[in-house]
C-alpha positions in Angstrom: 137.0 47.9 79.9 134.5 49.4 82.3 134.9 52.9 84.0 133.7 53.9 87.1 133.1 57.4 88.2 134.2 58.4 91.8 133.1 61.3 93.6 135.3 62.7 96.3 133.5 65.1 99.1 135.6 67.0 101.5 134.4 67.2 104.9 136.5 69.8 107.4 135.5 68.8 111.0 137.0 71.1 114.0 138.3 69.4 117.2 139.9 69.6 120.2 143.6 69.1 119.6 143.7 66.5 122.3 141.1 64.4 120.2 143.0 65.1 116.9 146.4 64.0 118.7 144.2 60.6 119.5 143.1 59.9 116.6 146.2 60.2 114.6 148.0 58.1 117.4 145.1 55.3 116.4 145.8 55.4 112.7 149.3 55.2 113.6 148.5 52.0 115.6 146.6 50.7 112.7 148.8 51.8 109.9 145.9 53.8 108.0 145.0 56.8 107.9 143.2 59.2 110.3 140.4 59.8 107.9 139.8 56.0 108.0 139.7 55.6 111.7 137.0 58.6 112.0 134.9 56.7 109.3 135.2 53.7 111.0 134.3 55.5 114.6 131.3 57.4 112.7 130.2 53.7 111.3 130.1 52.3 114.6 128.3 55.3 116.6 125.7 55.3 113.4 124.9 51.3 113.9 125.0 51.6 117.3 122.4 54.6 117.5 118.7 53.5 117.8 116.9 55.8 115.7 113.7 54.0 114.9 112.1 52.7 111.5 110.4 54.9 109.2 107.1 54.0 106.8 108.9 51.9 104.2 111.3 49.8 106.5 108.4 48.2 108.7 106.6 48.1 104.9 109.8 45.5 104.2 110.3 44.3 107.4 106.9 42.9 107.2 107.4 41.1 104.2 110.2 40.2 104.3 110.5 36.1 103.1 107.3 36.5 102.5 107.3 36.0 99.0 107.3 32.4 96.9 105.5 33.5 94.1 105.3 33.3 90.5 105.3 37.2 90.3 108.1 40.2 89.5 109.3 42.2 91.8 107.4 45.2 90.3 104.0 43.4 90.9 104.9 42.2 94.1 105.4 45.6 95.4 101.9 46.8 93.5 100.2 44.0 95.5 101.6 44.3 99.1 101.1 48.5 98.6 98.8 50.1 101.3 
């Protein structure tokens, strides 16, 4: 039998009441929860942002399919290093 830990945060957010009574009317709508809907809505706004691509995602952009080698992964990434 295999165990896996969980870790629960808590997160307390302050809104207006007329967004709260929104949200809980959506989750109603959807039959989950409200904590799910403002997850899914933070998702969404997080895709959706354009906040640009640091040092190590153009490094696998790059190469990405690149490689049809031989090699491991750990070499691989020694070779392709700056």
């Amino acid at each position: 039998m295999s165990y896996i830990a969980c870790m629960t945060e808590t997160l307390t957010v302050r809104m207006p009441a007329k967004l709260v009574r929104e949200l809980k009317a959506k989750a109603k709508l959807a039959g989950t929860n409200a904590s799910e809907i403002l997850r899914q809505a933070a998702s969404e706004y997080v895709r959706s942002t354009n906040t640009g691509v640091n040092a190590m995602q153009q490094h696998i952009l790059a190469r990405a399919g690149t490689w049809d080698g031989e090699i491991s992964g750990a070499e691989l990434l020694r070779r392709t290093r700056p």
